[in-house]
N, C-alpha and C positions, 0 to 999 in steps of 0.2 A: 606713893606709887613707885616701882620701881624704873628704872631708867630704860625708854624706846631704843629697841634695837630691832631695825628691819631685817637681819639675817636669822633674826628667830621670828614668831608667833603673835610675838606682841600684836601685829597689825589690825590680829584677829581677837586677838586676846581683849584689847580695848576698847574695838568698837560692841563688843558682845559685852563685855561689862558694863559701858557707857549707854547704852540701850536700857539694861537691866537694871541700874541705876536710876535712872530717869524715872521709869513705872513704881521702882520702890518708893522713890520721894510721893510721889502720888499719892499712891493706895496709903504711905503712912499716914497723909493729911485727914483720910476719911475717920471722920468717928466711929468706932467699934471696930476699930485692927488695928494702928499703931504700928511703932517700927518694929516693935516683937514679936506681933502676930504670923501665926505660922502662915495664914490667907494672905496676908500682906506680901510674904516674900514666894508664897505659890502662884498668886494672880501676875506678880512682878515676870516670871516665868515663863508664864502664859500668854503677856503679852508680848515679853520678846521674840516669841515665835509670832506671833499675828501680826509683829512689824515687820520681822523681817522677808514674812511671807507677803503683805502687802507691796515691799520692794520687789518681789521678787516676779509680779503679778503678769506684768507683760511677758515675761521670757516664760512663765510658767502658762498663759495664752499662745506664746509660738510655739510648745511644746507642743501644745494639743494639736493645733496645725497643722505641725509636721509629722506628727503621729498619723495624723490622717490622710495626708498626702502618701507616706508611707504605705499604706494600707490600699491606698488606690491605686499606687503603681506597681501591688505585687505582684500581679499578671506579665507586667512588662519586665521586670525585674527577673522574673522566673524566664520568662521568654529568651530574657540576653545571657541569664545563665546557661540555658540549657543550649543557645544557638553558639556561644564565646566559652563553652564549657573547656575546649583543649586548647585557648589564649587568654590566659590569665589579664595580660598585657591589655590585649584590645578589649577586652572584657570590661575593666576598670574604666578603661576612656572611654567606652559608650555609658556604663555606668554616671561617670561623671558628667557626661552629655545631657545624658535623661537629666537630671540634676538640676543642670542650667538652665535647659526649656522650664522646667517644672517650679525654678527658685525654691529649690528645697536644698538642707543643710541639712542631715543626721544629726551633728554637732546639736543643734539649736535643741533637739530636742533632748537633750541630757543636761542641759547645762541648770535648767532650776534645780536638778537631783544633785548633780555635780557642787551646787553654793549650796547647798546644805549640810555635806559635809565637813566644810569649817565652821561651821557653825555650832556644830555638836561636838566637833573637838575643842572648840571655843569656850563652848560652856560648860561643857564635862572639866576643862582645869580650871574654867576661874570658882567654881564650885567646890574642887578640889584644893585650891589655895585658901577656902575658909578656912581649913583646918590642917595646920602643917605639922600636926605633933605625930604623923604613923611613920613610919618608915619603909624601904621596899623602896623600887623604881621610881624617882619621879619623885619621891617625897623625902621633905624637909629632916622630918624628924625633929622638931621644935620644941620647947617647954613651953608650958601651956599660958605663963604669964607672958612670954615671949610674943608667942604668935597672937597676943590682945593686943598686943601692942602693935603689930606692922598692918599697913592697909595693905587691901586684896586690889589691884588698878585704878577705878574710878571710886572705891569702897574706900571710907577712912576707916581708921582702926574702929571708932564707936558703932559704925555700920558692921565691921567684923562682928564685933561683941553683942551685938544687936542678932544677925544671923544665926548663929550658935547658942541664942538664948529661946531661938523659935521653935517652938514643936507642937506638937499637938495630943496631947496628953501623952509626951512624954516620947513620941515621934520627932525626930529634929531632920530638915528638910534636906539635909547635907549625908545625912548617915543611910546607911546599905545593909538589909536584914541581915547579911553573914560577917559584919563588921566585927573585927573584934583589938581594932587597934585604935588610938585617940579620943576612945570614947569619952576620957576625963574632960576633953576639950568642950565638950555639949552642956550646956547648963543643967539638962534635963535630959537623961537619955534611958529608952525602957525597950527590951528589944521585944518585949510580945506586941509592945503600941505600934511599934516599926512596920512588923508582921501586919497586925491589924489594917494598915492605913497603906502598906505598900502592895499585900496581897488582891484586894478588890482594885487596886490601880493597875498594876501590872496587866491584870485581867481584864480591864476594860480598853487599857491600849492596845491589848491580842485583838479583841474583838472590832475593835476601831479600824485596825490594821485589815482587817480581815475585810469588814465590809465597805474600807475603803478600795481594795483592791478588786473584789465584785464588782462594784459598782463600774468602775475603767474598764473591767474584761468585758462587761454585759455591750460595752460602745466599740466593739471592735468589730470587723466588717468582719463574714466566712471566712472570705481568701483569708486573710491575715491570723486568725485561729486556725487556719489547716496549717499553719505553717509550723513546722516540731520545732524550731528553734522558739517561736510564739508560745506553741502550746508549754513548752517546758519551765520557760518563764513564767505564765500564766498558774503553773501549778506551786513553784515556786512563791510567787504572790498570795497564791491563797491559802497555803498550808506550810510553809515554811517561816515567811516572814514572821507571820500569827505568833505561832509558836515558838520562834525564838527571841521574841518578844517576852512572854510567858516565862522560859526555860532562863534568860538570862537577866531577870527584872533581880533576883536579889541579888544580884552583881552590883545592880545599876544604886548611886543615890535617890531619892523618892525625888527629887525635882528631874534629875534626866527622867522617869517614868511620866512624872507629867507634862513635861518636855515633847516626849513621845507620843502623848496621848493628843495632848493639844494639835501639834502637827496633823495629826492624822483628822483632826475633828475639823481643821480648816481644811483641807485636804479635800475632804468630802465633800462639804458647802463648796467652795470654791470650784469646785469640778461642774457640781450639780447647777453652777449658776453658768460655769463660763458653756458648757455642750450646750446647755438651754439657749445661748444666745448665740454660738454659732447654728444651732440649727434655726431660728427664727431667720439669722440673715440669709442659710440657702433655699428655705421657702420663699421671703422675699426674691432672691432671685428667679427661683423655678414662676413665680406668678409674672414676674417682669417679661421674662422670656413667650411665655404663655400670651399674653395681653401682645408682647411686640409681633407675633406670628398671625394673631388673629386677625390685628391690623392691617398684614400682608396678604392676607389672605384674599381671595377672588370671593365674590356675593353666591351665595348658594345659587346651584344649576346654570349659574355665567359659567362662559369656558375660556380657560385662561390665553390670553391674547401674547402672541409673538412681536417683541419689538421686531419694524423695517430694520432691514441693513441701510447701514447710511443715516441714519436716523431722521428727528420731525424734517431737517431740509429737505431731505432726498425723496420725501414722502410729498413733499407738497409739491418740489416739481414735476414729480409724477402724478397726481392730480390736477396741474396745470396744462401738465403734454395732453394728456387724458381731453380735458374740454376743450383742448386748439383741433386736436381732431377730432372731436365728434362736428364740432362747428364748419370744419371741412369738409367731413363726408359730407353734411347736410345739403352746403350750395352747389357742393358738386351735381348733390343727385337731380339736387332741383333745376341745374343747369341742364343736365342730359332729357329730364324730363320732358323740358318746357323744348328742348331741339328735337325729341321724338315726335309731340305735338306739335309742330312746325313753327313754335313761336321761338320769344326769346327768353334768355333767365332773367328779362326785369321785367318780362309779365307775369310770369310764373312769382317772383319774388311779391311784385305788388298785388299777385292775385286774379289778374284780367288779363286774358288772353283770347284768342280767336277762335280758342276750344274751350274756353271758360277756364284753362289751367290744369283741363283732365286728359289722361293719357289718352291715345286711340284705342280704340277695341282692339286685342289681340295684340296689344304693345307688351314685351316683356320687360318688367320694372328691371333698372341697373343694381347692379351691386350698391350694396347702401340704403339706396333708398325704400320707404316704407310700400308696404301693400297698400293699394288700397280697394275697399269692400266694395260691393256691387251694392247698388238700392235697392231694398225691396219694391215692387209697384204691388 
């Protein structure tokens, strides 16, 4: 290995060969691939993207997130622009406001995009350190017993010689269909096999590309596709990406294409499971919500009842005051009563009087107390 130095690459250099490593020891153990098989050090490949995509799973969860928070507050966002359009200043700070109520961060949501570009720089040179015999930018320019002999990071030298021995009838996973330098270094190198094995890859990572990027457009709210900086993106996504996929694959080594491919094939699945399960939990919400109202709600054709001012004490004293005075009107009346019939209120109360307890004919009852009815004879 060559000697860690944190003011270069290395940091990224190591941990993406140490990854790649790891799945190579692996797959060489299975019977029928081996440490020469070309499957062996493509699967090895493949996995390193689906670890590091696994790390990457939460942040690549708060992307979707914030993409959507995004998307919901373009109304508001449009609104402060269009009301803070000639203060850039106060613009920003209410910007930043909305932000903070909402605990959203733009940041967050670039940031899985953002780690995957060391990682494809990562991997594009230690790929590129299999084979140091080309010359040009960046490269060794080695003699070919040389370069068997130095290890590539985590790769000893047998593991080099092992890599550069893999191909696939004559495909080596390292080499690039317009290659026309180092190819002595390849155990086995046929450039129509290249063609063969890099053309329908290439082309499947266009298409991966493509319908990975459908798929993200199809989950994006109106507002947020009316938006031209959106919609520009969005065509970018679906026809440019694609296609420069396609236009720059014989550039690329056939492991970056598979590289590219795989990313994208996770990409897809992972999308398709993580929307799946934010939409389950705003349904669960929307039914919570639903169920909490219903609870609240008043009994069909009841009518909704106004809390007392004061609340249950102030209610009950006034239901107390309430029967201290009806209880007063009453003896009252029946005190005036029983003085209109010339008795008194404790005959009237016990009932016996010298009028029997009945008014005189043509006595007008007092305020309060009841009528009462003539008998039939």
């Amino acid at each position: 290995m060559s000697n860690f130095n944190w003011f270069s690459l290395d940091y990224v250099y190591y941990p993406v060969s140490g990854i790649m490593w790891l799945w190579y020891k692996l797959f060489s153990e299975i019977p029928g691939l081996g440490p020469t098989s070309f499957f062996t050090w493509g699967l090895s490949v493949m996995f390193l993207v689906f670890t590091l995509r696994a790390i990457l799973y939460k942040p690549f969860v708060k992307q979707i997130r914030t993409t959507r928070t995004m998307q919901e507050l373009q109304p508001q966002i449009k609104a402060l622009q269009k009301k803070y359009s000639k203060d850039r200043q106060r613009m920003a700070l209410e910007m930043q406001k909305l932000q903070r109520e909402h605990n959203f961060n733009p940041v967050l949501g670039c940031l899985p995009m953002l780690a995957q570009v060391p990682v494809f720089i990562g991997l594009f040179h230690v790929l590129r350190s299999f084979n140091r015999t080309q010359h040009g930018v960046g490269q060794l320019g080695l003699d070919v017993e040389v370069n068997k002999e130095l290890p590539n990071y985590f790769f000893s030298a047998l593991d080099v010689q092992n890599f550069l021995a893999a191909n696939l009838h004559g495909a080596p996973l390292g080499a690039t269909m317009i290659q026309h330098q180092g190819l002595e270094a390849f155990v086995n190198f046929s450039r129509p096999a290249v063609i063969a094995v890099g053309v329908p890859l290439m082309i499947a990572a266009g298409i991966a590309t493509y319908f990975n990027s459908r798929a993200s457009i199809s989950r994006q709210s109106p507002e947020a596709a009316a938006n031209p900086q959106t919609a520009l993106m969005n065509k970018l996504a679906l026809y440019v990406f694609p296609l420069g996929v396609v236009v720059g694959g014989p550039f690329l080594p056939l492991a970056i294409i598979i590289y590219w491919f795989s990313n994208n094939i996770w990409t897809f699945g992972q999308q398709h499971y993580v929307f799946g399960k934010i939409a389950k939990e705003d349904e669960e919400k929307k039914e919570e919500q639903l169920a909490r109202r219903a609870a609240n709600a008043p009994a069909p054709g009841a009518k909704p009842t106004k809390p007392r001012k004061g609340g249950a004490a102030a209610a009950a004293a006034t239901e107390v005051a309430g029967e201290i005075t009806e209880s007063a009107g009453s003896e009252e009346s029946a005190t005036e009563v029983s003085e209109a019939d010339g008795g008194s209120a404790d005959d009237v109360s016990s009932g016996g009087s010298t009028g029997g307890g009945k008014p005189r004919p043509g006595a007008s009852p007092r305020p309060g107390a009841r009528p009462q009815r003539k008998k039939k004879r």
